[in-house]
C-alpha atoms as a printed R data frame, in Angstrom:
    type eleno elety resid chain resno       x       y       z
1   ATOM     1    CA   UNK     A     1 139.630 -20.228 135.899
2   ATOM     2    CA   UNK     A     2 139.104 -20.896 132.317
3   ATOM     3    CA   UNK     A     3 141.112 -22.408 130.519
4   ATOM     4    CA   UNK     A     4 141.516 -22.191 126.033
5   ATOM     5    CA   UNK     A     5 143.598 -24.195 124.111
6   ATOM     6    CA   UNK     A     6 144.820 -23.718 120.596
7   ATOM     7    CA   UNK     A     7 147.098 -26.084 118.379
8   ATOM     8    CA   UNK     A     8 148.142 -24.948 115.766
9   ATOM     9    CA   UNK     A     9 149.475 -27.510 112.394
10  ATOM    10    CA   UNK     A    10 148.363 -30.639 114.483
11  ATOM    11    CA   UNK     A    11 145.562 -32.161 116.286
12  ATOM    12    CA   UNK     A    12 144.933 -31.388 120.014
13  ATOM    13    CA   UNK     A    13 144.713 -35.114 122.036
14  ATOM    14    CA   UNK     A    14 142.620 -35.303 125.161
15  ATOM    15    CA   UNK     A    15 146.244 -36.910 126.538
16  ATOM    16    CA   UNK     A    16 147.540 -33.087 125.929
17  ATOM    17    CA   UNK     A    17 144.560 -31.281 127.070
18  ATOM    18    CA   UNK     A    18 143.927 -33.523 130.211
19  ATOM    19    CA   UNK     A    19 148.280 -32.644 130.942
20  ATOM    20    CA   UNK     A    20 147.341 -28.916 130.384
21  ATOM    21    CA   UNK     A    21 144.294 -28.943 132.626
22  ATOM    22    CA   UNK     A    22 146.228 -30.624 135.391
23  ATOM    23    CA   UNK     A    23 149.667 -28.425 135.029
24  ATOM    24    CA   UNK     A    24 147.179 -25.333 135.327
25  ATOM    25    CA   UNK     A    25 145.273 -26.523 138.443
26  ATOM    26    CA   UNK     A    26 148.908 -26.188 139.870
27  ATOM    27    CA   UNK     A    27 148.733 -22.427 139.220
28  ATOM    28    CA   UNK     A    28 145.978 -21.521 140.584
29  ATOM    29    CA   UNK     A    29 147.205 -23.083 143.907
30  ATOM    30    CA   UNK     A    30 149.862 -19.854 143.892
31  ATOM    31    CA   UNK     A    31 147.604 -16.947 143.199
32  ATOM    32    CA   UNK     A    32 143.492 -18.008 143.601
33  ATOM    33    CA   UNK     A    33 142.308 -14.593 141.470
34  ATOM    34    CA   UNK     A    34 143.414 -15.997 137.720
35  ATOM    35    CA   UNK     A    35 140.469 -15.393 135.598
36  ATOM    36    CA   UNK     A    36 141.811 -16.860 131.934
37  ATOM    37    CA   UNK     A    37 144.673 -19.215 130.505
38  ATOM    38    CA   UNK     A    38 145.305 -19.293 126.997
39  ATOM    39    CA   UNK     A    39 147.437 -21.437 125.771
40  ATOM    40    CA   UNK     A    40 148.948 -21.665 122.218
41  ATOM    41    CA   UNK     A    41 150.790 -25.161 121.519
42  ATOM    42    CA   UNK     A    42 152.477 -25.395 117.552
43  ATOM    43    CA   UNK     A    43 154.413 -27.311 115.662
44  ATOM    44    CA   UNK     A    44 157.005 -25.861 113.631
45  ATOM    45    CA   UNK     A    45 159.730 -28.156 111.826
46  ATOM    46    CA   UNK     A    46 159.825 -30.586 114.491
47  ATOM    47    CA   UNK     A    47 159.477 -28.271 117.052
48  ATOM    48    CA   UNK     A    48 157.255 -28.047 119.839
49  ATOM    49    CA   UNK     A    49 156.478 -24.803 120.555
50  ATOM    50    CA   UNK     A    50 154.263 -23.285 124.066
51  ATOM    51    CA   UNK     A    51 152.819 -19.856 123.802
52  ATOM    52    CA   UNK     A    52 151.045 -19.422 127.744
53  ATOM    53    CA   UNK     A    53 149.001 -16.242 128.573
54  ATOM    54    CA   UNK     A    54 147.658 -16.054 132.064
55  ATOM    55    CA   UNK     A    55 145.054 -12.865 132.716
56  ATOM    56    CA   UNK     A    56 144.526 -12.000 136.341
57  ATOM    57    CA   UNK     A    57 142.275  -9.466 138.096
58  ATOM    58    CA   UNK     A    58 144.939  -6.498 137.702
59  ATOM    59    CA   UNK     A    59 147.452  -8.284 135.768
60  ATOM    60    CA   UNK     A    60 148.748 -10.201 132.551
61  ATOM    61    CA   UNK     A    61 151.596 -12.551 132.152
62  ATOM    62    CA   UNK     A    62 153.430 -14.170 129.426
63  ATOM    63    CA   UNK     A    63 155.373 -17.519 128.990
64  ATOM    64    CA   UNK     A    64 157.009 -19.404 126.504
65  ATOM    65    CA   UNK     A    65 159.093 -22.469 125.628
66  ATOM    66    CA   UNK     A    66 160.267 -24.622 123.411
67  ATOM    67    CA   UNK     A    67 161.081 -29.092 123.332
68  ATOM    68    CA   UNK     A    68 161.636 -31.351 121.279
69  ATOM    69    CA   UNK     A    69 158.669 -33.338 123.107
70  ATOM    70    CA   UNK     A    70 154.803 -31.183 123.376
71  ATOM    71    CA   UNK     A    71 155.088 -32.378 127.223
72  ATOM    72    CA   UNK     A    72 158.373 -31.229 128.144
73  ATOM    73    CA   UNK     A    73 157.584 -27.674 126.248
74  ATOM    74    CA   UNK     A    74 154.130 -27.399 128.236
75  ATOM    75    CA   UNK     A    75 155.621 -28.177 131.572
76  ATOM    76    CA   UNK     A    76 158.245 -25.761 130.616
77  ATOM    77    CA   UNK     A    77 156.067 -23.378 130.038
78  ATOM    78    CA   UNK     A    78 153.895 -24.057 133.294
79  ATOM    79    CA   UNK     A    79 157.188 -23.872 135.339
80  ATOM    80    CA   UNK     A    80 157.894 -20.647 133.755
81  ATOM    81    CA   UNK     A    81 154.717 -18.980 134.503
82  ATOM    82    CA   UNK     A    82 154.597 -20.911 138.243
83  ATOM    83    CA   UNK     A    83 157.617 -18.748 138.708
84  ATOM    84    CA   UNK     A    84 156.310 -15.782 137.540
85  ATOM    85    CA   UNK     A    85 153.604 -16.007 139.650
86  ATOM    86    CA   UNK     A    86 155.334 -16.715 143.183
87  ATOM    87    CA   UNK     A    87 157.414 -13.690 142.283
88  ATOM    88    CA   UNK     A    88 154.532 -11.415 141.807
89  ATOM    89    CA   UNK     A    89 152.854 -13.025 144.510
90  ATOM    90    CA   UNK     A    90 155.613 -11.814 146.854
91  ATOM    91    CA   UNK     A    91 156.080  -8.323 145.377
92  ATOM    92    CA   UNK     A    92 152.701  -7.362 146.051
93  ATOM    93    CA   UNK     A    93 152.285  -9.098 149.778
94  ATOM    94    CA   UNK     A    94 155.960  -7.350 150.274
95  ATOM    95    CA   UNK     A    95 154.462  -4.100 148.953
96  ATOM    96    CA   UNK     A    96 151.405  -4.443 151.228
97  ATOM    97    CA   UNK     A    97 153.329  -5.240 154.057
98  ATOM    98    CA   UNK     A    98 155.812  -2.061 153.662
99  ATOM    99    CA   UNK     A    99 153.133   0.493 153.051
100 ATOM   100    CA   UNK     A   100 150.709  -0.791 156.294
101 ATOM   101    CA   UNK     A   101 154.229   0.000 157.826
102 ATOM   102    CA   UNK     A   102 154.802   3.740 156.332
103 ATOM   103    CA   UNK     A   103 151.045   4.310 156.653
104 ATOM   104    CA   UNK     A   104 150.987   7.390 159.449
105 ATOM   105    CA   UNK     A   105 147.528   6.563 159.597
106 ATOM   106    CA   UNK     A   106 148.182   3.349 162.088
107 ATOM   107    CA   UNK     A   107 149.323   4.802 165.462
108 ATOM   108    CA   UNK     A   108 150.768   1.706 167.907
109 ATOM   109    CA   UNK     A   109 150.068   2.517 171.190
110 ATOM   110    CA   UNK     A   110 152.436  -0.037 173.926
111 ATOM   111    CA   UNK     A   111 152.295  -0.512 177.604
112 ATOM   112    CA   UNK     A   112 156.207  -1.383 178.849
113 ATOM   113    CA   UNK     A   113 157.344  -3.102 181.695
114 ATOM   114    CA   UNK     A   114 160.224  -2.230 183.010
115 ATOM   115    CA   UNK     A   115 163.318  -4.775 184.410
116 ATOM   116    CA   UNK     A   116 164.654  -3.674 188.105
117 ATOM   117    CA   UNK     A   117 167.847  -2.655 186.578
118 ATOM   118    CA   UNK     A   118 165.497  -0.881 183.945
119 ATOM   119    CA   UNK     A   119 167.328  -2.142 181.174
120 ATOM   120    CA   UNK     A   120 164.888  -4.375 179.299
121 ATOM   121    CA   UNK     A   121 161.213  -3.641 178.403
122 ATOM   122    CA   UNK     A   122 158.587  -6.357 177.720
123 ATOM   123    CA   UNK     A   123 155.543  -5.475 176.280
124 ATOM   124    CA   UNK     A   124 152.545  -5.701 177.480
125 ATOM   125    CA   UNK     A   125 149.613  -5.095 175.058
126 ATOM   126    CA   UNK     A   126 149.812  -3.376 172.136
127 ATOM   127    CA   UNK     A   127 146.677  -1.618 170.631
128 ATOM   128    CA   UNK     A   128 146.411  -0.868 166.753
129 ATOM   129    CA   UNK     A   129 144.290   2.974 165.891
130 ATOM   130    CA   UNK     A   130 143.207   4.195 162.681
131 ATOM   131    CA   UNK     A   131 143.493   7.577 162.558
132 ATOM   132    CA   UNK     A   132 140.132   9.570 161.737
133 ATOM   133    CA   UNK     A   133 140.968  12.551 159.462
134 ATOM   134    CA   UNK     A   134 138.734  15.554 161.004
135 ATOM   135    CA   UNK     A   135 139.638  18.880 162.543
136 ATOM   136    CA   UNK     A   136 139.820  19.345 166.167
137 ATOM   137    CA   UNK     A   137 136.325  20.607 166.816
138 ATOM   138    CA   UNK     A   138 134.818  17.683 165.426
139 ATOM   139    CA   UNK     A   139 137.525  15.484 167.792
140 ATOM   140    CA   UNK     A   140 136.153  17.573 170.877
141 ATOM   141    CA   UNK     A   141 132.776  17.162 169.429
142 ATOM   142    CA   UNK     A   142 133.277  12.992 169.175
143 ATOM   143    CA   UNK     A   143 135.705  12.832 172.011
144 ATOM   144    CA   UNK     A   144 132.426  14.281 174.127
145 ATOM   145    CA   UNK     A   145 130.190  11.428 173.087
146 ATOM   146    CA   UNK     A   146 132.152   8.850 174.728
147 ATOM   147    CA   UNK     A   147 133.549   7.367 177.774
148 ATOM   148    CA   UNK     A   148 136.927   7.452 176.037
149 ATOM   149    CA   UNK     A   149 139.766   9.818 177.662
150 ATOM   150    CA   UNK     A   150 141.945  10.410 174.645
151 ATOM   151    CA   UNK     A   151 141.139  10.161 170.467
152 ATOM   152    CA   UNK     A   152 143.835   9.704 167.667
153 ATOM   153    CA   UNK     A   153 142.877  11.621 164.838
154 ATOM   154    CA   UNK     A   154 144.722  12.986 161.601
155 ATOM   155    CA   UNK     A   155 144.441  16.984 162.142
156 ATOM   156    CA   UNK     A   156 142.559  18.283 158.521
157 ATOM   157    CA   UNK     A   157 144.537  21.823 159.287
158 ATOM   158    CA   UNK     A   158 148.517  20.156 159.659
159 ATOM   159    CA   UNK     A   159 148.225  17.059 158.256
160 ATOM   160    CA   UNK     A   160 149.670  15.365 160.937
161 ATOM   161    CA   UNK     A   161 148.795  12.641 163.592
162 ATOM   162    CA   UNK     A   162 147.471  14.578 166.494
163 ATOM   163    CA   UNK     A   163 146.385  13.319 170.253
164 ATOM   164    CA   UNK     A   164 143.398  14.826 171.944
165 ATOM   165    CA   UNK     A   165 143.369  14.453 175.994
166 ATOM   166    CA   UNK     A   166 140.497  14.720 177.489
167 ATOM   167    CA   UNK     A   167 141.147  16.212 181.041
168 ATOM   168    CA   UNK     A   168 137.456  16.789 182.299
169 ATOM   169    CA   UNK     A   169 134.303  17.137 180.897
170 ATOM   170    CA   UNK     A   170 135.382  20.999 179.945
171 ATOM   171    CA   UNK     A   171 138.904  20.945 179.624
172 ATOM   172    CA   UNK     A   172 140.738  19.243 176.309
173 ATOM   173    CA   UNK     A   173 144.609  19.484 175.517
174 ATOM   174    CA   UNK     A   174 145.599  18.757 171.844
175 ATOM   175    CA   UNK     A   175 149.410  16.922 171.241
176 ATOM   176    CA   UNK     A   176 150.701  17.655 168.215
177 ATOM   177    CA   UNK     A   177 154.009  16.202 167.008
C-alpha cells in the first residue's frame, strides 16, 4: 500500500506522518487489496481539515472530516473510511455468497438417513458438481471414458441442468428437469 501525504498552508511533522502511517496500517487489516492512500490534511482559519482517498483493485473511496485538533480530524477520517471499508467488505462477501447459492451450475447431491418413525433425515455426505455445459452426445461421449455411472452436465440445447444415467455400456437415459 502506498501511502501520499499532502499539507496544505502548514508544514507536515514526522509526529503527523508517523500517526497517518500507523492509522492506515489499520486499514489494510480490513480489506488486504488497497493499492494507494492519499491523504490531503489543510488548515483553513483554525481549522483542521482531512481530505482521505483510498484506491482499491476495483474500487475508490472517499472520506472526510473536520477538528479543531490535526489528530482528532485524521482519526476521524480513518474511522470514517474503516467503516466504509467493513461495509463494502461485507457487500461483496454477501454478494458472493448469494450468487454461489443461485448459481444452477452447482448441483448438491445428499445421501439421507432416515429415523424409524421416518420423520427426521440426517445427512450423510454431501458432494458439490460443477456442471459442464456440452450437449448430450459429448456427455455420452465423456460419460463412456469413465468408470463413472451418472454425469451432471448443463444441456447446450435447453439450458438446463440435465442428469445422464448410464445403465450399461450401450444403454444411457437422460433426466431432464
Amino acid at each position: 500500500m502506498q501511502i501520499t501525504i499532502t499539507a496544505r498552508h502548514f508544514s507536515l511533522t514526522k509526529a503527523i506522518r508517523d500517526s497517518i502511517e500507523v492509522s492506515c496500517e489499520k486499514l489494510s487489516r480490513y480489506f488486504d487489496q488497497i493499492v494507494t492512500v492519499h491523504i490531503t490534511l489543510s488548515l483553513e482559519n483554525s481549522r483542521n481539515l482531512v481530505d482521505m482517498t483510498l484506491h482499491a483493485s476495483k474500487f475508490s473511496l472517499q472520506a472526510q472530516s473536520e477538528a479543531m485538533d490535526m489528530y482528532l480530524a485524521i482519526n476521524e477520517a480513518v474511522d470514517n473510511m474503516e467503516a466504509q471499508i467493513k461495509k463494502l467488505k461485507d457487500k461483496v462477501t454477501d454478494h458472493q455468497k448469494k450468487r454461489i447459492k443461485e448459481d444452477p451450475r452447482f448441483v448438491y447431491d445428499s445421501l439421507y438417513e432416515h429415523d424409524k418413525n421416518g420423520k427426521t433425515k440426517k445427512v450423510i455426505k454431501t458432494k458439490r458438481f460443477v456442471a459442464d455445459t456440452m450437449s448430450v452426445d459429448e456427455a455420452v461421449d465423456k460419460i463412456e471414458n469413465t468408470e463413472e455411472t451418472f454425469l451432471i452436465f448443463r444441456n447446450v440445447e435447453s439450458d438446463s441442468i440435465n442428469i445422464l444415467l448410464k445403465k450399461d455400456n450401450n444403454h444411457f437415459t437422460v433426466l431432464e428437469p
